[in-house]
C-alpha positions as CSV (number, residue, x, y, z in Angstrom):
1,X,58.3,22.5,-23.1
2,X,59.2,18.9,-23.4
3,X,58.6,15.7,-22.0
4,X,61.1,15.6,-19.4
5,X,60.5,19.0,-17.9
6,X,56.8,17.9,-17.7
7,X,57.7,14.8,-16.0
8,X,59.9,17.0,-13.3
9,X,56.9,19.1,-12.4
10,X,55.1,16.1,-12.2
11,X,56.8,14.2,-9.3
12,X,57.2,17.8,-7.5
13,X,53.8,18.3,-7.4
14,X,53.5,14.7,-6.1
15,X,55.9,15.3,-3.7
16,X,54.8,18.5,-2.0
17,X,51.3,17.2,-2.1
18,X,52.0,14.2,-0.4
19,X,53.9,16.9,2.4
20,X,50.9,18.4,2.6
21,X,48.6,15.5,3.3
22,X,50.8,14.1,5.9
23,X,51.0,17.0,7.7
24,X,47.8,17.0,8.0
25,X,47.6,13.3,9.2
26,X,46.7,12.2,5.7
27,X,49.0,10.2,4.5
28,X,47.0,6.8,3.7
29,X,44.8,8.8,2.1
30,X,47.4,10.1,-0.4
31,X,49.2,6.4,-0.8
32,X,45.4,5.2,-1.2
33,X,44.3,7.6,-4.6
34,X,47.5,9.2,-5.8
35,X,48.5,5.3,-7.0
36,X,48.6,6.4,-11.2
37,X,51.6,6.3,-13.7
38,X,52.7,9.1,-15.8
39,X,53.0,8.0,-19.2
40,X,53.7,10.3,-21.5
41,X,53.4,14.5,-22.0
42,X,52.4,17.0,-25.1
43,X,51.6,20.0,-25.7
44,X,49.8,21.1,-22.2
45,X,48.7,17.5,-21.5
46,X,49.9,15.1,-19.4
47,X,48.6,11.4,-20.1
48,X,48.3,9.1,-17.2
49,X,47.5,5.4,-16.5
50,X,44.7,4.8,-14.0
51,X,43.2,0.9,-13.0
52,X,39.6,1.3,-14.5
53,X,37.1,3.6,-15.4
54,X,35.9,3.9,-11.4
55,X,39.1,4.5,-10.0
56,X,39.5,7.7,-12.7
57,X,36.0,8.9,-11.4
58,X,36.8,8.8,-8.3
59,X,39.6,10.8,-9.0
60,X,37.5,13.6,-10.6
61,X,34.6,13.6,-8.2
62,X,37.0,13.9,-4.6
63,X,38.8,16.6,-6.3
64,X,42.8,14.9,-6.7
65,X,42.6,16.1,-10.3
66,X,41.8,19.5,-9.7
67,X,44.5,19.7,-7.2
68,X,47.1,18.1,-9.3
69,X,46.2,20.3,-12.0
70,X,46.4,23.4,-9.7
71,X,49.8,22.6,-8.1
72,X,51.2,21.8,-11.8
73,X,50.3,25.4,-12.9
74,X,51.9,27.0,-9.4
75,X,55.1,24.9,-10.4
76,X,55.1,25.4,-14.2
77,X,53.1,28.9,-15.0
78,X,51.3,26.5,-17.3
79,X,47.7,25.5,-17.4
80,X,48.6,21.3,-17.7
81,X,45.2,19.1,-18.0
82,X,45.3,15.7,-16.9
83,X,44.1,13.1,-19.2
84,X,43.2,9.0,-18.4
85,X,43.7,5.6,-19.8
86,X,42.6,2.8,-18.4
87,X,46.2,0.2,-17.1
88,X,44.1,-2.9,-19.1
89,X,44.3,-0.9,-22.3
90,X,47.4,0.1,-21.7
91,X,49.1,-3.3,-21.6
92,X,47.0,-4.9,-24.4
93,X,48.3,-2.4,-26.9
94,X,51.3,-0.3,-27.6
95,X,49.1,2.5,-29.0
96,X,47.6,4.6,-27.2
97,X,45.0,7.0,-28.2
98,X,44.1,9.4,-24.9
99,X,41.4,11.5,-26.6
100,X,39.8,8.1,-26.8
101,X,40.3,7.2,-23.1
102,X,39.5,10.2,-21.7
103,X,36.1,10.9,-21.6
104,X,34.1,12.3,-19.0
105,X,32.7,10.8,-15.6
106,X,30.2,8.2,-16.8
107,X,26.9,8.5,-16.1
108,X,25.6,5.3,-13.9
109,X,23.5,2.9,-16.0
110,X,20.5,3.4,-14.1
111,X,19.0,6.7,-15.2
112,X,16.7,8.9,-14.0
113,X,12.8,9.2,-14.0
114,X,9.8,8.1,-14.6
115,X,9.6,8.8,-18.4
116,X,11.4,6.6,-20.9
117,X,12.5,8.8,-23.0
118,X,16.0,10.5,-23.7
119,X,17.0,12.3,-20.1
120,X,18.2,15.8,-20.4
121,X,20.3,17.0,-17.9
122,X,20.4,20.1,-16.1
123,X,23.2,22.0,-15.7
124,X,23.1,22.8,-12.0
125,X,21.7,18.9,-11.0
126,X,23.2,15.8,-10.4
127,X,22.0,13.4,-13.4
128,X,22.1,10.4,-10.6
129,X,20.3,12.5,-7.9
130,X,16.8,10.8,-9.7
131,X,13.5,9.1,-7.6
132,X,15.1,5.8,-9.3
133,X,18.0,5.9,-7.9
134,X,16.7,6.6,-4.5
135,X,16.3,3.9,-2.2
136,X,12.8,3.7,0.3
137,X,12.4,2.3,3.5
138,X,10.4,3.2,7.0
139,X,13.2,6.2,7.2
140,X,12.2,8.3,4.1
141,X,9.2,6.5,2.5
142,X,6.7,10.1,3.8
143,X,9.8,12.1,2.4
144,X,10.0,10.6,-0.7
145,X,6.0,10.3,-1.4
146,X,5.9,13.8,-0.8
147,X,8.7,14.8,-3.0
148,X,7.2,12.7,-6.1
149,X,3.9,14.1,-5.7
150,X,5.7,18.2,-6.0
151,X,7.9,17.1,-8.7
152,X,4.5,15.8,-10.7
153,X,2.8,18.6,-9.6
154,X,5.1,21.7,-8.8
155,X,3.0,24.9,-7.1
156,X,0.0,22.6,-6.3
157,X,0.6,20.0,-4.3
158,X,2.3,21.1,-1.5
159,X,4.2,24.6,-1.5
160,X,7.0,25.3,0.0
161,X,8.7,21.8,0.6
162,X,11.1,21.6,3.6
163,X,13.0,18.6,3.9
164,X,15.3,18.2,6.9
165,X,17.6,15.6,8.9
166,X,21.2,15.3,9.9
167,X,24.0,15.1,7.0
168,X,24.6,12.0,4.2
169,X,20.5,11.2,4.4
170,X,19.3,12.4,1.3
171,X,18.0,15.3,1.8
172,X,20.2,16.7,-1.2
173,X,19.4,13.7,-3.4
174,X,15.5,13.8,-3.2
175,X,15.4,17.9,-3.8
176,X,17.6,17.3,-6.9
177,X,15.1,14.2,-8.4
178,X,12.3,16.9,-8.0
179,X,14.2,19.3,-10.3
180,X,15.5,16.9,-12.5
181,X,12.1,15.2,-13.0
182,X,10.1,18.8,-13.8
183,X,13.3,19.5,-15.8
184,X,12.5,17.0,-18.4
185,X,8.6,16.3,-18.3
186,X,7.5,20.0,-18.2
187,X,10.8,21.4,-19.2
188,X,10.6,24.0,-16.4
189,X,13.1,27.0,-15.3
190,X,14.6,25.1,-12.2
191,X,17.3,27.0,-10.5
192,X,19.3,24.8,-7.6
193,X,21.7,26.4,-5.5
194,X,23.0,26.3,-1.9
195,X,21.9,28.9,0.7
196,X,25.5,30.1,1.5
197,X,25.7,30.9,-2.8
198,X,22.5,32.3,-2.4
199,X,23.9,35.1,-0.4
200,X,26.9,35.3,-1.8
201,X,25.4,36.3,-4.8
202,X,23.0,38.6,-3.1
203,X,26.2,40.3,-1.6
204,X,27.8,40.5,-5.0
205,X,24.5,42.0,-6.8
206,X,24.7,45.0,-3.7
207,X,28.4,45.5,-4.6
208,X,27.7,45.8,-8.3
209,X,24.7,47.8,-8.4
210,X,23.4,44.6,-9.6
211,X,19.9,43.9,-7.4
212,X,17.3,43.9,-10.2
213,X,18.8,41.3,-11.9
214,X,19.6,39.3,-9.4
215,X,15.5,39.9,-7.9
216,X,14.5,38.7,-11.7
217,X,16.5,36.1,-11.9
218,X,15.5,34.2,-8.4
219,X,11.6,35.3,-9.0
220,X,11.5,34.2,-12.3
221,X,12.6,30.6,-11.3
222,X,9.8,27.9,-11.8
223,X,10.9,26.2,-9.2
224,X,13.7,27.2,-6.4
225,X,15.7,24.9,-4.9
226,X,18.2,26.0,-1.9
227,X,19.9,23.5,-0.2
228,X,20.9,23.9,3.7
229,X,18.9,27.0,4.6
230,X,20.9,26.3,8.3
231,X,23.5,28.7,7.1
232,X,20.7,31.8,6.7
233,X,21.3,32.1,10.6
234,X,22.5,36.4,11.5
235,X,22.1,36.9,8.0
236,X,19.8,39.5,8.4
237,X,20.1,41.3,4.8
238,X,20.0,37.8,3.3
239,X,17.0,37.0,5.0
240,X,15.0,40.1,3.8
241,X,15.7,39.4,0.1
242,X,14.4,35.4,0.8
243,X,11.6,36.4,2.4
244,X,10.1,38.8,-0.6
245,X,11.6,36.4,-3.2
246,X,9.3,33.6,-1.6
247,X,6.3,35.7,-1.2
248,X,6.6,36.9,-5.1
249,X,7.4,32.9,-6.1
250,X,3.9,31.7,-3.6
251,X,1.6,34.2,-5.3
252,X,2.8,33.3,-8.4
253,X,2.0,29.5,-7.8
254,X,6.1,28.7,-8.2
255,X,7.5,25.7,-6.5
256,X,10.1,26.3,-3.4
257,X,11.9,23.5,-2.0
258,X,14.6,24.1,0.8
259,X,16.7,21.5,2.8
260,X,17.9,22.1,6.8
261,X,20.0,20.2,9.0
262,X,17.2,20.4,11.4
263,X,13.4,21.6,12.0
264,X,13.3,25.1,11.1
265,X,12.1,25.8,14.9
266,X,15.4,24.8,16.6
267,X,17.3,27.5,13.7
268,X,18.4,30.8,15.7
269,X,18.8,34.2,14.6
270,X,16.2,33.5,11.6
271,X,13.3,36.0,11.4
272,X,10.1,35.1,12.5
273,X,8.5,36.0,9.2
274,X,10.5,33.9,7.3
275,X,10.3,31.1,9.8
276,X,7.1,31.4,9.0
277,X,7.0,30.6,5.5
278,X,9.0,27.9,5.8
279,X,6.5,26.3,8.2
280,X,3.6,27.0,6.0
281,X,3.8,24.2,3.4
282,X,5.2,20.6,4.1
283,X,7.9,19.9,6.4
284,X,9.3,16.3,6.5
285,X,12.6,15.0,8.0
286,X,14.9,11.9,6.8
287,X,15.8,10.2,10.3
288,X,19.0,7.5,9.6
289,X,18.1,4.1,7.6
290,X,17.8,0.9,9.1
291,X,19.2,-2.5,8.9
292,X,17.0,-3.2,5.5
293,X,17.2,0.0,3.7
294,X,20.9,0.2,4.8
295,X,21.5,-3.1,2.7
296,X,19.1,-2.2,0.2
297,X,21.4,1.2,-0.9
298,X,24.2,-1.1,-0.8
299,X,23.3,-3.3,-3.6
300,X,21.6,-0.4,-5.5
301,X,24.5,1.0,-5.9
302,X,27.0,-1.7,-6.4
303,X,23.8,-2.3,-9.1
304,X,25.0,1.3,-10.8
305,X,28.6,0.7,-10.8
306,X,28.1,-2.4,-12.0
307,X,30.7,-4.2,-9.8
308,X,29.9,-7.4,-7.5
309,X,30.8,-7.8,-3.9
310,X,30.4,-11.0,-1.3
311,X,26.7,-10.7,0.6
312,X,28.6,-11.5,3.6
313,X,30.5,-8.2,2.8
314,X,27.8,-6.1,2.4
315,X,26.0,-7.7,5.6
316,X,29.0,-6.8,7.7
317,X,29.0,-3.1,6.2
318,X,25.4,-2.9,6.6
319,X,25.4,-3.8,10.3
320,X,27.8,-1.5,11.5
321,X,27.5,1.3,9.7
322,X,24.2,3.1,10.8
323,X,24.5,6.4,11.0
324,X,23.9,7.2,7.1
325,X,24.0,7.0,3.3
326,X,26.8,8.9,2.6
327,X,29.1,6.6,5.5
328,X,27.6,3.7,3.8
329,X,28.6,4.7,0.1
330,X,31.8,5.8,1.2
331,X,32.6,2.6,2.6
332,X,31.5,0.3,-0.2
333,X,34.0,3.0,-2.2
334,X,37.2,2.1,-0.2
335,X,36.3,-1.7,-0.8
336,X,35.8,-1.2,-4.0
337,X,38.8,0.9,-4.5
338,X,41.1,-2.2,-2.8
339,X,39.7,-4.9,-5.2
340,X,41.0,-3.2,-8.3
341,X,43.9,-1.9,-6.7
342,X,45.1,-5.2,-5.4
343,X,43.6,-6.9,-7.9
344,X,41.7,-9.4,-5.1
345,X,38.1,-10.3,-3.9
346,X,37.3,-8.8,-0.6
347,X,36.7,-10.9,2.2
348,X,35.1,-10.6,5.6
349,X,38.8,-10.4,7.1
350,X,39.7,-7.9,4.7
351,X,36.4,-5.5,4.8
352,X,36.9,-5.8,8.5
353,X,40.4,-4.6,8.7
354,X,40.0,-1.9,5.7
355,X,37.3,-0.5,7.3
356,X,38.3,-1.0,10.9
357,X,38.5,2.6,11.8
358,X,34.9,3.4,10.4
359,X,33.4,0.8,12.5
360,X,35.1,1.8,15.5
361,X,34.2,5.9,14.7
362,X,31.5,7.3,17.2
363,X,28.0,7.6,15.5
364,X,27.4,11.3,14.5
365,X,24.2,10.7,13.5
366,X,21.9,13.3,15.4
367,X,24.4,14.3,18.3
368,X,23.5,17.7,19.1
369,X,25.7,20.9,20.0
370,X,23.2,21.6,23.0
371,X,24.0,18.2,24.3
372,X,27.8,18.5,24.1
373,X,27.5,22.0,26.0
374,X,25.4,20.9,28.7
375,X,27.6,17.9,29.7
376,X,30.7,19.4,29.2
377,X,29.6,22.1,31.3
378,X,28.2,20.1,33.9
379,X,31.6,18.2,34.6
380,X,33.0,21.3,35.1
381,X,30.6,22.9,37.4
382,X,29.7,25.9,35.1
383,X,26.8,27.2,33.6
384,X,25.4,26.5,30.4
385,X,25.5,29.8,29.5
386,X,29.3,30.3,30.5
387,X,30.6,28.2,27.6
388,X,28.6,30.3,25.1
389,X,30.1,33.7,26.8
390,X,32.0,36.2,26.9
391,X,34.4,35.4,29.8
392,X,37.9,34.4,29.1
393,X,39.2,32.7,32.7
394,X,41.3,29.6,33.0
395,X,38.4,27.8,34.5
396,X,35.9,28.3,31.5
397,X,37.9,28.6,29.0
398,X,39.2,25.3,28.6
399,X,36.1,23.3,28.8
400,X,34.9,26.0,26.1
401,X,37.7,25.0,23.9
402,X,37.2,21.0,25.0
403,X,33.0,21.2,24.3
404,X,34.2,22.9,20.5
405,X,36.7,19.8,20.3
406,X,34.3,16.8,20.8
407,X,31.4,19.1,18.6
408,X,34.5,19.2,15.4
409,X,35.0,15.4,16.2
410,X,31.4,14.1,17.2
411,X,29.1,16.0,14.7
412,X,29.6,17.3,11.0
413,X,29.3,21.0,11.9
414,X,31.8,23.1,10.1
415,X,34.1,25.6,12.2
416,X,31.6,28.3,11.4
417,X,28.9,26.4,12.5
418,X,30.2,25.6,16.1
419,X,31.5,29.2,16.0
420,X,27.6,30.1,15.9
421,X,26.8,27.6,18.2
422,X,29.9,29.1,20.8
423,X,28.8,32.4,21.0
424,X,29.2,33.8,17.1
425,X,32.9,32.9,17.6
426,X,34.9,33.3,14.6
427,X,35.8,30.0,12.6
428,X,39.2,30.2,13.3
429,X,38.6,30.6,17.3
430,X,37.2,27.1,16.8
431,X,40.1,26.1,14.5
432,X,42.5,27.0,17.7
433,X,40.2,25.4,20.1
434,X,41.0,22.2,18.5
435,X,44.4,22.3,17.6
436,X,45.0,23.2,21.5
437,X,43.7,20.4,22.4
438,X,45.4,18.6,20.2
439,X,48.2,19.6,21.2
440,X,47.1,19.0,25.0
441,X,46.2,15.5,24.0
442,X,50.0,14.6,23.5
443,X,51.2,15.3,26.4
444,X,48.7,15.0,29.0
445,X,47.2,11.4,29.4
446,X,44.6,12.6,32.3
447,X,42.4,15.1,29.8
448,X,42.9,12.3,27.0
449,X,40.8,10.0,30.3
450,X,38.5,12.9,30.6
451,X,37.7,13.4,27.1
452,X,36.9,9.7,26.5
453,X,34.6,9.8,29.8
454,X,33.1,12.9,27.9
455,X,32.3,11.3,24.8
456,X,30.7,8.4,26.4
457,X,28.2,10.3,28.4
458,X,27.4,12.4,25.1
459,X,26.8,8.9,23.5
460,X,24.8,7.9,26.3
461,X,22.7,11.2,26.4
462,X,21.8,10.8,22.9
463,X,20.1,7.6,23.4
C-alpha cells in the first residue's frame, strides 16, 4: 500500500470520527485534540506531527489513538499504528527519525516512594499513583496515614482497608501507592483489579470449567486490591466467591484493600456476611478538598509536568472548582492544552472563558440518588416508592424518566447504576429516559422551567 492510499484512509477516518462526535454534541472536543498533521506513511505506520511531548500523551491516555487506530483498520483491513514527533523537531530539521520520537508516555519526574532506589513498576499499577505524588490536607490526611502504615506493614496493621468517597478523590490513587510501595520494598504478589473484572473473570472461570485456578490465583495474592466494590450489588454468585476468597486471604495474614463510592452500610443487595468483612478492619472516606489542598494539587502537578502557569490562574481554578481532584486536573489539562496550541500565556480572561462551562456546571460532589428521588417525587405528589416501581402510568412515568435525567446530569452514576437505583431497570431504560427528555427539552420551554426549579432544590437539599 502506498503513501497516498494511507493518506485517503487517513482523512476518512477523520472525517467520520468527527460525524461521530458531533452527533453526539462533541464537536469542540474533536476540533480541541484531533489538531495533528500527517506526515508521512510506510509500511503499516503512519507518522504524525503533534505540539510537544504532553499534547501526544494526552492523546494516548484519553484514548484518540486507540480510536484512530481502530477506525483505520475498519477502513483499510490493516492493522496501521500511529507514531509521534514532536512540530519543534519537525521544523528544526528536515530529517526525521520517528522510532526516535516515538517513545512511550513519559513517566512524570517525580517518582514514587519512600526508597531511593530504582522504582520497578507493576504491571497492573499506575507508576504515578505513589504516597509522593499524593497531595494531604484536612480531607484525606486519616486516609492517607492509614494507607502508609498498610503499605509498610501489609496484614498487620489494619486488615481489610476500605476506602470510600464520591468519584475524582483519590480513593484509586492511594490503593494503588499501597501496592506500588509493597511492590518494590518487599517485592510482594500484588494483584489490582476492579470489582466489575473481578466478576467477569469469575463468570469466565464457571464457563470454562476454570474455578480452581481462578480460586488460586486471587487466594494466592499478597495483597488484593479491588477497586469500586459498589458494582458487587445483586451479584449474588460474585459475592459468594469474595466472601471465601477474603476469609482464606484474613487467615492467612494477606492484605485486602477495597475502594466504594460510599460507606459499605448505604450498598444494597450486598450480603450481610460480606458486609461484614468489609466493616471489620478500617474504614475511612475521602470527603472533597478544600481551598488549600485544592491549590496545593494544582501546583504539584504542574510540578510533574513541568510546565508553569500564572498564580492568579491557578487561584481562579482553585476557587471554583471544588467538587474534586479529578475536575481540578482536568481543568489545568485544557489550560494547558490551549498554551501550546495557541502558542500564548493564559490569562485570567482567558482561563475564565476556556473554562466557563466548568465553572458554571452544578457541583456533583456528594449529590445522592435518594435525594433526587425524594424531591422529584414530592413535586409531583407521588410516593417515593412509585418512581422505583413497577407502574407504567402517564402520571409516574415521566417524573421517573425526569428524576433518572437530573441523576445522569447531577451525579457520576453510570446508566447501570441509576438503573439499580430505579428499580433494577436496565441500562438502556435509563439511556431512553434521558434521551426523552432531551428531546422534550427542545420543544417544551415549561419542563425546561421545571427542571431548573428541580435542580435548585436538589442543590439546596444537599447543603
Amino acid at each position: 500500500m502506498d503513501i497516498w492510499n494511507y493518506n485517503i484512509f487517513w482523512q476518512e477516518a477523520l472525517s467520520q470520527i468527527r460525524e461521530d462526535y458531533k452527533t453526539n454534541g462533541k464537536e469542540q472536543e474533536f476540533l480541541l485534540w484531533f489538531t495533528f498533521d500527517f506526515l508521512e506513511s510506510r509500511d503499516k505506520i503512519i507518522l504524525v506531527a503533534v505540539p510537544s511531548a504532553f499534547f501526544r500523551d494526552q492523546l494516548i491516555s484519553r484514548g484518540y489513538i486507540n480510536l484512530l487506530e481502530h477506525k483505520l483498520f475498519e477502513l483499510s483491513g490493516t492493522q496501521i499504528k500511529i507514531e509521534f514527533t514532536i512540530k519543534s523537531k519537525v521544523e528544526s530539521s528536515h530529517t526525521v527519525n520517528p522510532s526516535a520520537e516515538a517513545s512511550p508516555v513519559h513517566t512524570p519526574p517525580l517518582q514514587a516512594e519512600i526508597s531511593s532506589s530504582v522504582q520497578k513498576n507493576h504491571p497492573q499499577l499506575r507508576a504515578d499513583y505513589n504516597f509522593k505524588t499524593f497531595v494531604i490536607g484536612d480531607n484525606n490526611s486519616f486516609a492517607y496515614n492509614a494507607a502508609c502504615a498498610v503499605a509498610k506493614n501489609p496484614g498487620k496493621a489494619y486488615n481489610p482497608v476500605l476506602i470510600y468517597g464520591g468519584v475524582g478523590l483519590g480513593k484509586t490513587h492511594l490503593m494503588q501507592a499501597i501496592g506500588n510501595l509493597s511492590y518494590n520494598e518487599n517485592n510482594s504478589n500484588i494483584i489490582y483489579l476492579t470489582a466489575e473484572n473481578f466478576t467477569n473473570e469469575f463468570i469466565q472461570s464457571i464457563n470454562t470449567n476454570t474455578t480452581n485456578k481462578f480460586k488460586n490465583k486471587y487466594r494466592n495474592a499478597d495483597i488484593l486490591l479491588i477497586d469500586d466494590i459498589h458494582f458487587l450489588q445483586n451479584k449474588t454468585e460474585t459475592q459468594e466467591e469474595l466472601f471465601h476468597t477474603f476469609n482464606a486471604l484474613y487467615d492467612s495474614y494477606k492484605q485486602m484493600v477495597f475502594t466504594c463510592d460510599r460507606p459499605v452500610s448505604e450498598l444494597k443487595n450486598l450480603s450481610d456476611r460480606l458486609r461484614s468483612r468489609f466493616e471489620r478492619g478500617l474504614n475511612v472516606d475521602l470527603q472533597p478538598p478544600k481551598y488549600e489542598t485544592r491549590r496545593a494539587i494544582l501546583e504539584k502537578k504542574l510540578e510533574i509536568l513541568d510546565k508553569h502557569i500564572d498564580s492568579a490562574v491557578i487561584d481562579l481554578i482553585a476557587e471554583n472548582v471544588v467538587s474534586n481532584v479529578r475536575d481540578l486536573e482536568a481543568s489545568l489539562t485544557k489550560l494547558i492544552a490551549y498554551t501550546e496550541l495557541v502558542g500564548k500565556n493564559v490569562t485570567l480572561e482567558i482561563a475564565q472563558q476556556q473554562l466557563k462551562d466548568t465553572f458554571s456546571a452544578p457541583k456533583q460532589g456528594n449529590i445522592s440518588i435518594d435525594a433526587i428521588q425524594k424531591i422529584v417525587a414530592d413535586h409531583y405528589n407521588l410516593s417515593f416508592t412509585d418512581l422505583k416501581g413497577k407502574k407504567r402510568t402517564k402520571n409516574v412515568m415521566l417524573p421517573r424518566q425526569i428524576a433518572m435525567y437530573i441523576a445522569r446530569e447531577l451525579t457520576e452514576y453510570s446508566t447501570t447504576e441509576l438503573g439499580a437505583e430505579f428499580g433494577g431497570r436496565d441500562h438502556t431504560t435509563v439511556m431512553h429516559s434521558c434521551q426523552k427528555i432531551d428531546d422534550l427539552l427542545k420543544s417544551d420551554p415549561v419542563l425546561s422551567s421545571t427542571l431548573n426549579a428541580l435542580v435548585n432544590r436538589i442543590k439546596e437539599y444537599k447543603k
